[in-house]
C-alpha positions in Angstrom: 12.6 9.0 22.9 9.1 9.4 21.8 7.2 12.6 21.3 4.2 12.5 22.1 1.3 15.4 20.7 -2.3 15.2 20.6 -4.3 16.2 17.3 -5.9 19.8 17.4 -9.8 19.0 16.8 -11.5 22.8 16.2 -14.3 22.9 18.7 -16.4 24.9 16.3 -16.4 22.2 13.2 -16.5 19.2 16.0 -19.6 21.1 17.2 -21.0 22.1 13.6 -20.5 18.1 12.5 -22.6 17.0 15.4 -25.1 19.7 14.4 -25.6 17.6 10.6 -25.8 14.4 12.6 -22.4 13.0 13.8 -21.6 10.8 16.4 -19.9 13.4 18.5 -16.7 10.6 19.0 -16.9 10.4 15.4 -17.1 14.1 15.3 -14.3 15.1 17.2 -12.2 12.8 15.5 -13.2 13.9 11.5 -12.3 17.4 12.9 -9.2 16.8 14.0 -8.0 14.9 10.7 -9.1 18.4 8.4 -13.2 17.2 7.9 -15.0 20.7 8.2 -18.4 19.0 6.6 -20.2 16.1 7.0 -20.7 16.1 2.9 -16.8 15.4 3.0 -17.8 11.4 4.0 -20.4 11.3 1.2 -18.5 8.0 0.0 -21.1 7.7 -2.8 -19.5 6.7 -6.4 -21.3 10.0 -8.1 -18.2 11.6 -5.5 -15.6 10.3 -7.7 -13.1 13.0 -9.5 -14.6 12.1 -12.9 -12.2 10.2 -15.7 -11.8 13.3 -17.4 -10.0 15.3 -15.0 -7.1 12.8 -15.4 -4.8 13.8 -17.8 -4.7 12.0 -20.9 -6.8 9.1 -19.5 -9.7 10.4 -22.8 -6.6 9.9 -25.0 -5.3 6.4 -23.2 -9.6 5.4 -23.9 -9.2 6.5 -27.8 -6.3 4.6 -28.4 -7.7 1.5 -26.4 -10.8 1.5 -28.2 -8.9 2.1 -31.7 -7.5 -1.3 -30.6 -10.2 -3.1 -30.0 -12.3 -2.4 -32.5 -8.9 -3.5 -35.1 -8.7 -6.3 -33.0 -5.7 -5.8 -32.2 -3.8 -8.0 -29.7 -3.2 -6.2 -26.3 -0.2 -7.6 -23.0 -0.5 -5.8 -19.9 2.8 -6.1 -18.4 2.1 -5.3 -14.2 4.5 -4.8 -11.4 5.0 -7.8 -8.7 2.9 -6.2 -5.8 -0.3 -6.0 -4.3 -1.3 -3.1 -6.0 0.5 -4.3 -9.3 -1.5 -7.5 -9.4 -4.6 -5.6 -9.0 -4.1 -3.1 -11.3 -3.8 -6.1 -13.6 -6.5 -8.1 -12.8 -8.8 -4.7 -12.6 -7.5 -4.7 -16.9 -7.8 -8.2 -17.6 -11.4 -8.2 -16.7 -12.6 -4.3 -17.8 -10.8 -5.5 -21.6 -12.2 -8.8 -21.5 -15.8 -7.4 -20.7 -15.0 -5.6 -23.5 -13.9 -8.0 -26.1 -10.6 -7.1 -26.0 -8.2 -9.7 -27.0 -5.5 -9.4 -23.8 -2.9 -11.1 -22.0 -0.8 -10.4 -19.4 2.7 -11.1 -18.4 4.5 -10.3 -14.8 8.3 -9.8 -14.5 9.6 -12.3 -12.4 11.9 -9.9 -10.0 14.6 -11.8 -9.1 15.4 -12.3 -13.0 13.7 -9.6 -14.9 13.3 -6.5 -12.1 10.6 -3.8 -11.8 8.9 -2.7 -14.5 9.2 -2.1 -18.6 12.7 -2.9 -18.8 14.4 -4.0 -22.4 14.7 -7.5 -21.2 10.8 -7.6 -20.3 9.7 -6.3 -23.8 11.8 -9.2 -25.3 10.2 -11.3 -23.6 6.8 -10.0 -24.0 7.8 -9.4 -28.0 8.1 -13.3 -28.3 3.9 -13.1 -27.8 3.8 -10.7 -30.7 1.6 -8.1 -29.1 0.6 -4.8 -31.1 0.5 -2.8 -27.5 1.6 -3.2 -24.4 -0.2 -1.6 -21.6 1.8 -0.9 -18.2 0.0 -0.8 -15.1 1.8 0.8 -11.9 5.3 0.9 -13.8 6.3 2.2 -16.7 6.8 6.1 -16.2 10.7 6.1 -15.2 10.6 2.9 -18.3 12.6 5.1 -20.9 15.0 2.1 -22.3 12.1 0.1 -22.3 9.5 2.2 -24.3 12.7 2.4 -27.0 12.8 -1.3 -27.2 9.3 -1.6 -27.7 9.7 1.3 -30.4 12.2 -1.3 -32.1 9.5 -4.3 -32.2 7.7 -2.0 -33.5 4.9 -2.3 -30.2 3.0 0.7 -29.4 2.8 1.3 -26.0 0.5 2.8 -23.2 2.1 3.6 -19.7 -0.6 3.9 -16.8 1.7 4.5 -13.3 1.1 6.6 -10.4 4.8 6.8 -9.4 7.3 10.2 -9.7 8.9 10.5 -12.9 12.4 11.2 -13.8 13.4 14.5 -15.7 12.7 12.7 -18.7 9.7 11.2 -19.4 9.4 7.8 -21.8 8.3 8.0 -25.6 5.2 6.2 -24.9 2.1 6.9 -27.5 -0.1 7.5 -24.6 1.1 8.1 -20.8 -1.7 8.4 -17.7 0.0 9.4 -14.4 -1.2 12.1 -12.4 2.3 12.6 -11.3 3.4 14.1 -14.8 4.2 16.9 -15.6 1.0 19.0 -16.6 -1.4 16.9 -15.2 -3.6 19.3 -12.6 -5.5 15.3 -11.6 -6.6 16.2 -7.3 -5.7 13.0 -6.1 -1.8 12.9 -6.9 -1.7 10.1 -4.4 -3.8 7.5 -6.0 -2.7 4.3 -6.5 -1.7 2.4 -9.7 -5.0 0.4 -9.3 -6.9 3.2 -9.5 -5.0 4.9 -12.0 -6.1 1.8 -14.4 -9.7 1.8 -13.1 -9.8 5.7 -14.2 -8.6 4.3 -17.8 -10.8 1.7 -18.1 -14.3 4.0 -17.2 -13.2 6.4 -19.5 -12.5 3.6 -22.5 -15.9 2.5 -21.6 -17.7 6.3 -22.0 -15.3 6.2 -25.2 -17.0 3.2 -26.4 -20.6 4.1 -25.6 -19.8 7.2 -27.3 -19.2 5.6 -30.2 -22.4 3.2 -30.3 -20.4 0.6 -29.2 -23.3 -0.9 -26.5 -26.1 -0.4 -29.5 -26.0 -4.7 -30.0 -23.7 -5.9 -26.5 -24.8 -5.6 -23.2 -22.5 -2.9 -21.6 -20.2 -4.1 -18.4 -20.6 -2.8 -14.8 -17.4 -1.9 -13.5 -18.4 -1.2 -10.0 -17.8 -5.1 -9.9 -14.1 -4.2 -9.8 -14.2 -1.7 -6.8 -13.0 -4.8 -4.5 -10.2 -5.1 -6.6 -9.4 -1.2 -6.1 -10.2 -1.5 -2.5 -7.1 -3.8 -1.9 -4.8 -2.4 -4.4 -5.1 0.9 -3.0 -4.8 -0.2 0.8 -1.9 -2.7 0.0 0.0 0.0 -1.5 -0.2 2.2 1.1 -1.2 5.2 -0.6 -3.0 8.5 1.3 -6.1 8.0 2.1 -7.3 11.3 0.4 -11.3 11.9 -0.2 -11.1 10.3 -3.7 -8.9 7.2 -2.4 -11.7 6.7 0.8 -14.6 6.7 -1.6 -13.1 3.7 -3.7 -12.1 1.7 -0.9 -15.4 2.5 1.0 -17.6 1.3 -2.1 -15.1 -2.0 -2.1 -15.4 -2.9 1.2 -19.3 -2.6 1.2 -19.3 -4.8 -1.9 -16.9 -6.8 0.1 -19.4 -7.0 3.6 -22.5 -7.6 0.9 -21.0 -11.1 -0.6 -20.3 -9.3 -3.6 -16.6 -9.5 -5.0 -14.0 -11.8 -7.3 -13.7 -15.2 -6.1 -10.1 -15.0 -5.3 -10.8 -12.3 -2.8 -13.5 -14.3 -0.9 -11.1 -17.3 -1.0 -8.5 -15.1 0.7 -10.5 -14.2 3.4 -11.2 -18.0 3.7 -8.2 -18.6 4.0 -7.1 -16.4 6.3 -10.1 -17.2 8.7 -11.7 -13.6 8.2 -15.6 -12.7 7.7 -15.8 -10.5 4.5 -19.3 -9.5 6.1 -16.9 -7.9 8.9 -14.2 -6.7 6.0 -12.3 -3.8 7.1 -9.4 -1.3 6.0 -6.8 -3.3 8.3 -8.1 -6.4 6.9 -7.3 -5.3 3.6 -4.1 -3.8 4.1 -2.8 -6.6 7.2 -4.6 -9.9 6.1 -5.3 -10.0 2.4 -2.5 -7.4 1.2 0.8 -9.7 2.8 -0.7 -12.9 1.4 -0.7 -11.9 -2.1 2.0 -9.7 -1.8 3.9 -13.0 -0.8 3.5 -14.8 -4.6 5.6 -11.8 -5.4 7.8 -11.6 -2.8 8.8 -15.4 -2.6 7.4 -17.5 -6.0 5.6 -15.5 -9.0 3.2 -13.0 -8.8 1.1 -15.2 -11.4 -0.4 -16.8 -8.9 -1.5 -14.2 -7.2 -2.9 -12.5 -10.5 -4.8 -16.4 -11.2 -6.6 -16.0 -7.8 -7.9 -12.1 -8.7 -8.9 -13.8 -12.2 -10.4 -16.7 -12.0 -14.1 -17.3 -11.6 -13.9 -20.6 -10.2 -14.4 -20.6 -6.4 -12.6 -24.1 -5.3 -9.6 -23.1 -7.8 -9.4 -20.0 -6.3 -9.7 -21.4 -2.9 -6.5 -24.1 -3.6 -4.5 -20.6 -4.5 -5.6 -18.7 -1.5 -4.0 -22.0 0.3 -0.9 -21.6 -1.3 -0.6 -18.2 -0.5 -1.4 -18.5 2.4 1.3 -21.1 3.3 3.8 -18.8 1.1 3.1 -15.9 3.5 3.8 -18.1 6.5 6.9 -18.9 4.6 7.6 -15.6 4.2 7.1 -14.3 7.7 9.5 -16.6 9.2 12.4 -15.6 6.4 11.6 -12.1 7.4 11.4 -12.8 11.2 15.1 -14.6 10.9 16.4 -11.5 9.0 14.8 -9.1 11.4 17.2 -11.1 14.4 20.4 -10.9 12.3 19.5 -7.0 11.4 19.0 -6.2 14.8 22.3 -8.3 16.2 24.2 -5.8 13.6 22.1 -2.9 15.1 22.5 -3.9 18.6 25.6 -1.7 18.9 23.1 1.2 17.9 20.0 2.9 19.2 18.1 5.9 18.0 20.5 8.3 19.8 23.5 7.3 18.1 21.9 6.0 14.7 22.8 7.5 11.4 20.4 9.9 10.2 20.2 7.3 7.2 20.3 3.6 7.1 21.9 1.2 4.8 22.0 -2.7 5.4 23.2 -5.4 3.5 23.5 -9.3 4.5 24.7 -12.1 1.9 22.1 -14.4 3.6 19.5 -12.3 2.8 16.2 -12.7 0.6 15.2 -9.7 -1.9 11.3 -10.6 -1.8 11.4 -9.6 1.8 14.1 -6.6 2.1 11.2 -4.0 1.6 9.4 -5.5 5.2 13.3 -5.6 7.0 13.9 -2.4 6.1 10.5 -1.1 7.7 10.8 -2.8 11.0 14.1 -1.4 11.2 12.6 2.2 10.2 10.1 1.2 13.0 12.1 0.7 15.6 15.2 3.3 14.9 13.2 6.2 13.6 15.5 6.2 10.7 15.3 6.0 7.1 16.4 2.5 5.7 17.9 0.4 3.1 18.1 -3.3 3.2 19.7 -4.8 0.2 19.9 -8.9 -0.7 22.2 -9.9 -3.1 20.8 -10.0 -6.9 22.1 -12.2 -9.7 25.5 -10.5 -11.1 27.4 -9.0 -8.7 24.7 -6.4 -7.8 22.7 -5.8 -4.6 19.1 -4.8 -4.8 17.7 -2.7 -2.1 14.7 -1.5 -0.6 13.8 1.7 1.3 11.2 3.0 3.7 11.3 6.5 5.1 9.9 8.7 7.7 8.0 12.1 7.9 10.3 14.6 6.7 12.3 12.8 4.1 11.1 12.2 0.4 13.1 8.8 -0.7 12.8 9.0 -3.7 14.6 12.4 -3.9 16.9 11.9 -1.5 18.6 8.6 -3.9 18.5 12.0 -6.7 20.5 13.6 -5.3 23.0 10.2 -4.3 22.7 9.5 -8.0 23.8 13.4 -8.7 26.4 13.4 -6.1 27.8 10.0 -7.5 27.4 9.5 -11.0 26.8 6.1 -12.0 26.8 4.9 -8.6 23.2 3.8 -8.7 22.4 1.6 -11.4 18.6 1.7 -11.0 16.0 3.6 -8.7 12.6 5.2 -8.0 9.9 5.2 -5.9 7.8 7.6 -4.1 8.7 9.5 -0.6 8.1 7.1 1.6 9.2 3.8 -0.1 12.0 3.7 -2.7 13.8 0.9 -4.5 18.0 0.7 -5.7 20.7 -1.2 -7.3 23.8 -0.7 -7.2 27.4 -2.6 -7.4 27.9 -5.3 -4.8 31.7 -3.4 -4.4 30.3 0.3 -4.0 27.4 -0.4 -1.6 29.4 0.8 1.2 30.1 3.9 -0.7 26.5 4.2 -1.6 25.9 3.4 1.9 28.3 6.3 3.6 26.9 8.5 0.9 22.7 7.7 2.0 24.0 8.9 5.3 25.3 12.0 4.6 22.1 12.8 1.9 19.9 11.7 4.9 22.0 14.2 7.4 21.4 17.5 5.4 17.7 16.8 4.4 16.3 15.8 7.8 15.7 18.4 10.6 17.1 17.3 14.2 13.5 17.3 15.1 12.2 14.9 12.2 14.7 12.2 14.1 12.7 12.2 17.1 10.0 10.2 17.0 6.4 12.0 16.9 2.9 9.8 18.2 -0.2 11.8 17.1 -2.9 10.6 19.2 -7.1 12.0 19.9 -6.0 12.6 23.2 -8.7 10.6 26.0 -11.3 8.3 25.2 -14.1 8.7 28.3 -14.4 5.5 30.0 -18.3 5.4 28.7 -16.9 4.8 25.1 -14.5 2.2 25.7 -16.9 -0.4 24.7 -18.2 -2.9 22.0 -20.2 -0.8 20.7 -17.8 1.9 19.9 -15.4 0.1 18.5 -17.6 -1.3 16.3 -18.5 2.3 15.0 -14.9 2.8 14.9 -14.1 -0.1 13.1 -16.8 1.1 10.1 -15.2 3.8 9.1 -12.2 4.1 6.4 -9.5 4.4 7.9 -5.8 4.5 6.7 -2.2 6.0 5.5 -2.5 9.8 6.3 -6.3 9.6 7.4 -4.8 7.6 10.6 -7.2 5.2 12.5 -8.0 6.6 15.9 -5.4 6.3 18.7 -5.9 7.5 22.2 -4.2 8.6 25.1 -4.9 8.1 28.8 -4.1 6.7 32.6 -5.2 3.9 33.2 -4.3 1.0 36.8 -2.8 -2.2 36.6 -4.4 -4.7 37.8 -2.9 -7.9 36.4 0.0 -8.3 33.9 1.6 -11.4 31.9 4.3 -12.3 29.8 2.5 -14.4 26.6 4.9 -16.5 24.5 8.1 -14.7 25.5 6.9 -11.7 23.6 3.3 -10.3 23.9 2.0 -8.2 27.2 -1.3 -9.4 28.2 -3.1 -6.0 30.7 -6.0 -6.0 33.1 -6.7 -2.6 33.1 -9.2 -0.4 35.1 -10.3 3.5 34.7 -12.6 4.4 36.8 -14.9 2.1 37.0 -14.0 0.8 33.6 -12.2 -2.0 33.5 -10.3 -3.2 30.1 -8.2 -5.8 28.6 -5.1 -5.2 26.8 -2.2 -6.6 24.5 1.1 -4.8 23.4 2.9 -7.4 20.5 6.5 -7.6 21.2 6.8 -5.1 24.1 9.8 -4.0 25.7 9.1 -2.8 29.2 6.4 -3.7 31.7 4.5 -1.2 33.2 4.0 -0.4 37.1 0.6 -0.3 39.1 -0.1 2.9 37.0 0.3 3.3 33.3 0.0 5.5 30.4 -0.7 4.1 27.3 -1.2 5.3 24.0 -4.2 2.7 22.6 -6.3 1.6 19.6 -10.0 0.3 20.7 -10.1 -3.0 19.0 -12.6 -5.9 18.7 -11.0 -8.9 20.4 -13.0 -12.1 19.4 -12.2 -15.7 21.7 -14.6 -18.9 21.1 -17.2 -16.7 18.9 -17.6 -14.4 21.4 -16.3 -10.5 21.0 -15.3 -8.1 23.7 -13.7 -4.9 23.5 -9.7 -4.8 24.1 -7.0 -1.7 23.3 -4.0 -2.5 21.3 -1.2 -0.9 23.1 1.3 0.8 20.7 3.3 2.9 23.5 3.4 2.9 26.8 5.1 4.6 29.8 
């Protein structure tokens, strides 16, 4: 059952943004995602919430530049994702730049985990470093901040994810999640949260006459970098968020970004020239996510680093192949998951998820268990067995349950029961006991049960109601495609009847539409449908650019029809 509702779009501010020069498709649309002004798309950099509005991100700078100028030997320690290995590579370069002496090191998950954990500052203490600098971990790291206390390591935690009730004894912590911090853009992601740390070490640094005999570095180099982290990660596209991925992807379409980025569009057979949000968060963000997910997310890190264009290319490769390798491990999980869901549908489903499979791999849990959420309308947990008798799992929500909160109050209800977690709302991570995942999985239910409102269990597609047949074209899907676009600023989906003039079956899977409204007539795909439609049909639609032979057309990506 799927609820469908269309988004309100207030007639005065759709009229008042064609008035300053709006499209008026572009118009209603801004209006009906909260855009009262046109100077609300001003995605110029002098938009940007300044460094010092983040909460101890001057402090984070002093403490930097105190290290660097002792020469001081610095290890950023990143987490294994997309966002993780750009937050990383955004730090490697901004120090470098800055004649900072600075390493990195990744924690390989299936050994070491997520984030600052004891066994990682070991490891990393074996390098000798004087600071360690997290970037998109860290904030939940108490046990690991005490460690480095012990080798005597200072340490710097940048993260963007909730804390615990206790935060770590870090020297220096920059998360606009703390407590305290009053930052506007809670939803940034870890990317950016280094980015912030790294202009304001540079103003720190010019402040202190730093630049008088070295030339001083341009960091809007690094904005491609941001771009991807911050659409990888799936953050909110709030204003802040849509300014630094709309000044990477127009250094992105100018031929100006790292050479591991161009490689991966290589790669992938895409034209940066024609780089959009999907492409970042569908085509780039999967292939490097799959180093983490399958091999070591060094690799990944190597392609953002390096400077050498065929070396980077030879990684893109490998990623690429890894991804491939890791679509069909997730594609067999996906058929076992569903064999033990077939007994299920959305009707009779728990109000929360739990799954765990012997078989399966814990580099590609986090994609299982959002399928699953996908197709159920359910929270859910996919766990893979770890090394030890544990299981690790992770989690992907829906509107109306915060994750991360909900495994609070498991951990509250069952102490000791979880021996790790965190996340944010809509994507969590847990380990727990191979012998009491069934309790913790009998437990997620009931937790998911009281905190979700019947309604939140039905299904809700927003959509900009009709598109007039005059727009369905190449043209606007092109203007379309342009704008930034993303995780709670949704890309445009419409609404509307349409005939049927041809239909077929490709590979077993896909619905290939002839379509015709009015005298429009349109071609369309569904991926992995599951009914066929009659001589009439309404569909709920994205206007896409459909390009065959080097020649593009328009075409609507079904996502629901009736």
């Amino acid at each position: 059952m799927t609820n469908i509702t269309t988004r309100s779009a207030p007639q005065r501010i759709v009229w008042q943004l064609e008035q300053q020069g709006l499209h008026p498709l572009l118009a209603r649309l801004y209006a009906a995602r909260g855009i009262k002004d046109k100077s609300e798309l001003d995605y110029e950099l002098k938009s940007l919430i300044p460094p010092t509005a983040l909460t101890n991100a001057t402090a984070a700078a002093q403490l930097l530049a105190d290290a660097i100028e002792a020469e001081a030997k610095m290890l950023i320690i990143g987490d294994y994702d997309c966002d993780g290995a750009t937050a990383t590579a955004v730090g490697m370069r901004a120090l470098k730049a800055l004649g900072a002496d600075v390493n990195f090191l990744l924690p390989d998950r299936f050994k070491l985990g997520y984030g600052l954990s004891p066994e990682i500052v070991d490891v990393a203490a074996q390098q000798s470093p004087d600071l360690i600098i997290t970037v998109d971990n860290g904030i939940a790291s108490l046990e690991g901040v005490a460690r480095a206390q012990q080798h005597g390591i200072a340490t710097l935690i940048t993260d963007h994810h909730l804390p615990a009730e206790t935060l770590p004894a870090a020297d220096c912590i920059v998360n606009p999640n703390q407590p305290g911090c009053d930052f506007p853009s809670k939803c940034i992601a870890g990317v950016g949260v280094m980015f912030y740390v790294m202009l304001a070490l540079r103003a720190e640094l010019r402040e202190r006459g730093y630049f008088a005999e070295r030339p001083e570095p341009n960091f809007a180099n690094l904005l491609d970098l941001v771009a991807l982290g911050t659409v990888a990660d799936v953050v909110k596209l709030d204003r802040n968020n849509r300014i630094l991925v709309s000044q990477g992807l127009k250094r992105m379409r100018a031929g100006q970004m790292q050479a591991g980025i161009a490689a991966l569009f290589k790669a992938a057979g895409r034209d940066p020239k024609k780089a959009t949000a999907m492409d970042l968060g569908f085509i780039l963000g999967p292939r490097l996510n799959a180093a983490g997910r399958l091999a070591d997310m060094r690799l990944g890190v190597e392609c953002l680093l390096t400077d050498d264009a065929s070396r980077a290319l030879q990684i893109a490769q490998e990623l690429d192949t890894l991804n491939r390798e890791r679509r069909e491990i997730e594609s067999g999980m996906q058929e076992q998951a569903l064999i033990l869901l077939e007994s299920l549908d959305a009707n009779d489903a728990a109000p929360g998820i739990a799954m765990f499979d012997e078989s399966w791999h814990e580099g590609v849990v986090g994609i299982l268990a959002s399928r699953i959420k996908d197709k159920l309308h359910r929270p859910v947990f996919a766990f893979a067995p770890g090394e030890g008798g544990i299981v690790k799992g992770s989690g992907r929500s829906i509107p109306g349950l915060h994750l991360r909160d909900a495994l609070d109050l498991v951990a509250k209800r069952a102490p000791g029961l979880l021996i790790r977690f965190g996340g944010h709302a809509m994507a969590a991570g847990a380990t727990v006991n191979a012998e009491n995942f069934e309790k913790f999985k009998s437990l997620f239910a009931e937790v998911a049960g009281e905190l979700l409102a019947p309604a939140d269990l039905t299904r809700t597609l927003e959509t900009d109601g009709n598109l007039e047949g005059s727009y369905i074209s190449l043209a606007t899907a092109r203007l379309l495609e342009n704008e930034i676009w993303g995780q709670g600023f949704p890309a445009p989906l419409f609404m509307d009847d349409f005939d049927v003039e041809q239909q077929r079956v490709l590979k077993e899977k896909h619905l290939k539409l002839r379509l015709r409204k009015g005298d429009t007539r349109i071609d369309a795909i569904q991926f992995n449908f599951s009914t066929q439609p009659g001589n009439r049909t309404r569909l709920a639609y994205r206007l896409a650019i459909n390009e065959y032979m080097g020649v593009e057309s328009p075409q609507l990506m079904v996502e629901h029809l009736e």
